[in-house]
N, C-alpha and C positions, 0 to 999 in steps of 0.2 A: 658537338654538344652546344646547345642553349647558351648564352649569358644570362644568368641571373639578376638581375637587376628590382631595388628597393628605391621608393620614389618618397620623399617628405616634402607635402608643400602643403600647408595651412588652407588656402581657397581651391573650396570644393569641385569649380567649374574649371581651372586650371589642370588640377590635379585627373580630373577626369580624361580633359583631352590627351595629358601626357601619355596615361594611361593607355588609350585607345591609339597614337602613335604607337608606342613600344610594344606595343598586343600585336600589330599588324604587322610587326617585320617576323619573318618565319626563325630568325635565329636568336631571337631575346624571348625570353619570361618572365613577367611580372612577377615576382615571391612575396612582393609586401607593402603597403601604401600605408602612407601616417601623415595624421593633420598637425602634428605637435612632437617636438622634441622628449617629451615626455615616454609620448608612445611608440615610438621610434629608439630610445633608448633603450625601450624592454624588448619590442618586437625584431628587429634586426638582426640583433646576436642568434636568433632563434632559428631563420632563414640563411643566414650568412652567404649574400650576395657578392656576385664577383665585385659590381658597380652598384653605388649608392649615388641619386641624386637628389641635393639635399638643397634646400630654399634658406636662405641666411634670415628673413624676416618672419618668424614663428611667431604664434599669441604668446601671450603675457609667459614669461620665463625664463626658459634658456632659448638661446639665439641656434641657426642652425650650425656656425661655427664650431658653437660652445658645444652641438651635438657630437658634429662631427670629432671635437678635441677629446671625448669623453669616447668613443665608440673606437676612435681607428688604434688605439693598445691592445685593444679585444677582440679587434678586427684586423690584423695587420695585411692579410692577405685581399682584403675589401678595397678598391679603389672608391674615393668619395668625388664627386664633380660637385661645385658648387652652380646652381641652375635658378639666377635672380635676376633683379631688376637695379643691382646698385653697381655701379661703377667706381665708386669711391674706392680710391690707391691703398687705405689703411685696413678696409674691412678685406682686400686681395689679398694682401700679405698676411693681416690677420687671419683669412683661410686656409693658404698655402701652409703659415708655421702651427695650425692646429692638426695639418694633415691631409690636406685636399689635394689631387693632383690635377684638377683643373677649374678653371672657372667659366662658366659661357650665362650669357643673359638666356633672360624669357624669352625674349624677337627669336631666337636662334630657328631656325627655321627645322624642319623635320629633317629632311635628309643629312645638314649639317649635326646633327642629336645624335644621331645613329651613327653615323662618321666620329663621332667626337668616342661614343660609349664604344665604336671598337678599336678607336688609338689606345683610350686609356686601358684598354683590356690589351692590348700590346706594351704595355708598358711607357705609352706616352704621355703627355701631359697635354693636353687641347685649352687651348684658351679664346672665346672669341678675337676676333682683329681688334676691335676698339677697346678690348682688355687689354690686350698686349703691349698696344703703343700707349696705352696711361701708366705701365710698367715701365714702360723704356723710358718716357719723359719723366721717369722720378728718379732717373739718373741722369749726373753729367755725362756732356758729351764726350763718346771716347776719342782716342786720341788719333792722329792721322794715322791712316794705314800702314805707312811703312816705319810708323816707329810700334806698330801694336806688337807685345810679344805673342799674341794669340799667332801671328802669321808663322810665326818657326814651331807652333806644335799642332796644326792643321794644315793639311793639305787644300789646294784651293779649291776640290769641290767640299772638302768638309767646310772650310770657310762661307760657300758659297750656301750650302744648306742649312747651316748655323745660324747664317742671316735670313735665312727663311724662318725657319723655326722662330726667332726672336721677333718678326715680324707676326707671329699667329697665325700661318699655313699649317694647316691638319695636314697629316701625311700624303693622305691622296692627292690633296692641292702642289705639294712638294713633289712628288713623284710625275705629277702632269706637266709641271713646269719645267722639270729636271728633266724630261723624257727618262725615268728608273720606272724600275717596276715598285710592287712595295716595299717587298723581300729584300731590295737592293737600298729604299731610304731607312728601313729597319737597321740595317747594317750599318749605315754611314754613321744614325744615332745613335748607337751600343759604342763605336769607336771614337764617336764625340764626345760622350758624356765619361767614356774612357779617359781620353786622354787628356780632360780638362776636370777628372777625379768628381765629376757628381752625379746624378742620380734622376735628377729630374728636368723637365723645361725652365722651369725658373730658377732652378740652379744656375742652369747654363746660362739662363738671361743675366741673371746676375755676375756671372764671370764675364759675360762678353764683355758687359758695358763697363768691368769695374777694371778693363783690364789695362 
């Protein structure tokens, strides 16, 4: 089956290209494009997409955040990426806790888009690299290795893929470097996000660092 996928970004020439990306891979279908948090409020529910990618900087009103905060109660089963040009650490978290499970800029390049729209359809969280480490650096540093309690409830390849993860390696990335199949880093983060009780990548980033 297709992925579903609904696209909100405000500038027309952007929005088009994404477009014609996600038209051209044989396993995603466009169901819904919007310039405005507006129309995207009404239209979405309507379509009810696996993945929503949604631009934070809309015309005058609601932000794409405040879309996403208002959509994914109604949408629980809809994964949202946030798909901008801001890097700013407040508008992240601001995303993350309205409901987003990932954030990647505009640069992102095509093949990384596509990679990204089918982790989070596996239930991942993608985040560009330069996302990721502006998350880490808004935590202190953790603590030496051998005092970290994370070492006595991960195993050291879980440790070792954890630290990938929290660096902003999409799965494929992780599995090349790991020599795993995908099947096989799927599994490590179902039993990561286990056994450190959360749910998402930035759950986990949060745990690692706070640990």
């Amino acid at each position: 089956m297709k992925t579903k996928i609904a696209l909100v970004e405000d500038v027309e020439r952007t929005r088009k290209l994404f477009i014609d990306w996600l038209s051209d891979a044989p396993n995603i279908e466009v169901v819904g494009s919007y310039g405005d948090a507006a129309s995207a409020a009404a239209g979405i529910p309507t379509v009810a997409p696996d993945v929503a990618l949604v631009d934070i900087n809309l015309p005058p009103g609601e932000t794409g955040i405040e879309c996403v905060r208002k959509l994914k109660p109604i949408l629980p089963k809809t994964q949202f990426v946030m798909l901008t040009v801001y890097e700013d650490v407040n508008a992240i978290f601001q995303a993350l806790s309205a409901g987003a499970s990932g954030y990647l800029l505009k640069e992102t390049r095509r093949e990384e888009l596509l990679a990204a729209i089918e982790e989070v359809s596996s239930g991942g969280s993608p985040m560009s690299s330069s996302i990721a480490r502006k998350v880490v650096q808004s935590f202190s540093k953790p603590v030496p290795p051998q005092e970290n309690p994370l070492d006595s409830t991960l195993s050291p390849r879980e440790r070792e893929l954890l630290e990938l993860l929290v660096q902003g390696f999409l799965y494929k990335e992780i599995a090349d470097k790991l020599n795993l199949s995908r099947g096989s880093v799927n599994t490590y983060v179902r039993r990561i996000y286990e056994k450190l009780h959360v749910h998402t990548r930035a759950e986990a980033m949060l745990k690692y660092w706070r640990a």
